[in-house]
Each structure stands twice: as structure tokens, then as C-alpha cells.
C-alpha positions in Angstrom: -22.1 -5.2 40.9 -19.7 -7.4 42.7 -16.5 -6.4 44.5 -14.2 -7.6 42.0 -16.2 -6.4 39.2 -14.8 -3.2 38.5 -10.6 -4.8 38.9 -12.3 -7.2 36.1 -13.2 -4.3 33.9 -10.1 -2.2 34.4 -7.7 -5.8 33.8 -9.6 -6.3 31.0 -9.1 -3.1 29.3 -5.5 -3.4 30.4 -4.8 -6.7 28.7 -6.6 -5.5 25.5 -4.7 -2.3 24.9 -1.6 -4.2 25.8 -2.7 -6.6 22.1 -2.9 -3.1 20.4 0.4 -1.9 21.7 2.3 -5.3 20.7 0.4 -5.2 17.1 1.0 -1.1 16.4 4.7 -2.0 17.8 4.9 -4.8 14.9 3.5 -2.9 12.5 6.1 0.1 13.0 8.8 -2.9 13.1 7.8 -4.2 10.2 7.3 -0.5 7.9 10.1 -1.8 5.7 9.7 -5.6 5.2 9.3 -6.4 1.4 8.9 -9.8 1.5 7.3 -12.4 4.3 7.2 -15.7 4.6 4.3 -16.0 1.8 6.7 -14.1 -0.8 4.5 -10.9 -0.1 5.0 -7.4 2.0 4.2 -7.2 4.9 0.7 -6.5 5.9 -0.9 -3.7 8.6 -2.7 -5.5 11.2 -5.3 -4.4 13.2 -7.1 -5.3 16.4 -10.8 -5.1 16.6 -12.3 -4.8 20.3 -15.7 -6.3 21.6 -17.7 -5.5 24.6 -17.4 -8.5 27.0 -21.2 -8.6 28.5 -22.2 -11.2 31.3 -26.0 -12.4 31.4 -27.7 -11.6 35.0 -29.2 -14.5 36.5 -32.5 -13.1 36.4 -35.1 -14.3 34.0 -37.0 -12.5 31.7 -40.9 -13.4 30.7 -41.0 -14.2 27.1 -43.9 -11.2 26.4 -41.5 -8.4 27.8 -40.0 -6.3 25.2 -36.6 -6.5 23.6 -35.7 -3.2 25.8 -36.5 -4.4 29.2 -34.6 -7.9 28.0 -31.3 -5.9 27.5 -32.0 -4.0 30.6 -30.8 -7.8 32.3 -27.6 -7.4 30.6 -24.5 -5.8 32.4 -21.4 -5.2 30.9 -18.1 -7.0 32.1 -15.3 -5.5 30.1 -13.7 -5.4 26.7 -11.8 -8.2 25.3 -9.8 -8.5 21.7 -12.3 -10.3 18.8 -10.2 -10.6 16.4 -6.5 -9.0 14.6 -7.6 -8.3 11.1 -4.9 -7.7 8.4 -5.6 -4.6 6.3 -6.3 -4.3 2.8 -4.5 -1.8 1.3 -2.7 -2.3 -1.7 1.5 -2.2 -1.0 3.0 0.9 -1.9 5.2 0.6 -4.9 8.8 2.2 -5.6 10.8 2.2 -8.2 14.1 0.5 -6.7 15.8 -1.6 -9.7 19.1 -2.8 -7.5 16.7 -4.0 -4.4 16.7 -7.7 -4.4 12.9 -7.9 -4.4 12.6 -5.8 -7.1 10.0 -6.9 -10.1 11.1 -7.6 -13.3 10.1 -3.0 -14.0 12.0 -2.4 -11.3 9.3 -1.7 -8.5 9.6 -2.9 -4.9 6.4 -3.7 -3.3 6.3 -1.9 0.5 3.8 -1.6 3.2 1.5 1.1 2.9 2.4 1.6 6.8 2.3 5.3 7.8 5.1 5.5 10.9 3.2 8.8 12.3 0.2 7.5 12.1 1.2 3.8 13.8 3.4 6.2 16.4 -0.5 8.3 17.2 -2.1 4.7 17.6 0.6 3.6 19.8 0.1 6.8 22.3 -3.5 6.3 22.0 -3.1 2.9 23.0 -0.5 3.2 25.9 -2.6 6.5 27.5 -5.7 3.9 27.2 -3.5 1.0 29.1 -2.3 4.2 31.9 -6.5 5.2 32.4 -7.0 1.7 32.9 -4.4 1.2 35.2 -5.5 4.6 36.8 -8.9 3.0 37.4 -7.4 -0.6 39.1 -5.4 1.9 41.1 -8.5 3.8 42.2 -10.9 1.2 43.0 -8.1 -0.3 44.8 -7.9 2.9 47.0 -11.9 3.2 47.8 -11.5 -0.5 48.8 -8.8 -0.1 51.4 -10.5 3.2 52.4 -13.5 1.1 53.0 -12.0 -2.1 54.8 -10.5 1.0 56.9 -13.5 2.6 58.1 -15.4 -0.9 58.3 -12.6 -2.3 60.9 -12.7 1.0 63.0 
């Protein structure tokens, strides 16, 4: 493990819980919106993590097993694969004088649950706080060891 390996990690969680915090926040912005740019409501998005894994430089013989392959593999973080829109079907309600009422009278809405988005969005920003927690840590040990390594 290299000395900046574990500010990577820790920055790396930090950046990716910062996309979930900005996508939960548009999500609870856009609870209401009835029609987008595509004539549609709004759709709940979601972010979908990955591990971010670094191959070691060392090389593996082509008859060792699949196991002690894997074993050369360290992990280097987490980074964002991809925002996904969700599939649920738009919650309908009957609202005959809204402007984007259907011809029965029904307005198409997000099925976005506020409580729920609000739980991801703490979930999300005490994930961001550990993280920064950790940078804030490692950052510690290092000076503490820079310290005892000039005396």
C-alpha cells in the first residue's frame, strides 16, 4: 500500500457520495414536475457505485488458480458507474384544472417518495462525513509519523 493510497480511497468515496447527494437533492427538487423537456414526468434517478480495483504489477503463472489470481488484485476506491433512471410507472391524480391534465382528467407525477429521498440523502451525507473522517485520520497518523521520524 502506498502513502497516498488510503487519501485516494477516502477522496474517492468522498466524490462519489457527493454524485448521490446532488442526484437525491434533484430528485426531491423535482417531486412535483409533471412535464420535462420530453413532454413526460419527471423521472427518479439513481446512482450505481463500482469498486475501483488497480492491477498489482506482479504477474501471475497461467496454471495458478482463479483464487490466487484475484489475490494480485487490490482495491483502490469506489467511483460512480452509472446514474440510472428508475422505472416506476408515474403516479396518477385526478386534477382536471392542472394544465397537464389528460383528456380524464389525471395528472401524471413522479412516484418520488420525499421521506424516503430525505433517508437517502442522510445516508449519503453521513457516508461523505466517514469519509472525510477517514482523510482526516490518515492525515493525523501521517503528521504523527513525519513527527517522530524528524525527532
Amino acid at each position: 500500500m502506498g502513502f497516498f493510497d488510503g487519501y485516494n480511497i477516502a477522496t474517492s468515496g468522498m466524490s462519489a457520495q457527493r454524485t448521490r447527494i446532488n442526484v437525491v437533492s434533484a430528485n426531491i427538487a423535482n417531486a412535483k414536475t409533471t412535464h420535462t423537456q420530453d413532454g413526460t414526468p419527471y423521472k427518479k434517478q439513481n446512482v450505481v457505485f463500482e469498486e475501483i480495483l488497480l492491477q498489482e504489477s506482479k504477474k501471475t503463472s497461467t496454471n495458478e488458480t482463479e483464487l490466487n489470481k484475484n489475490s494480485d488484485i487490490s482495491l483502490r476506491g469506489v467511483g460512480v458507474k452509472s446514474i440510472v433512471e428508475d422505472d416506476a410507472k408515474p403516479v396518477m391524480r385526478f386534477e382536471p384544472s392542472h394544465p397537464d391534465a389528460n383528456e380524464d382528467g389525471y395528472v401524471a407525477y413522479p412516484d418520488i417518495n420525499p421521506v424516503v429521498e430525505m433517508v437517502d440523502l442522510i445516508e449519503a451525507m453521513r457516508s461523505y462525513e466517514a469519509n472525510v473522517a477517514t482523510f482526516n485520520t490518515h492525515k493525523n497518523i501521517d503528521t504523527k509519523t513525519l513527527d517522530i521520524l524528524k525527532a
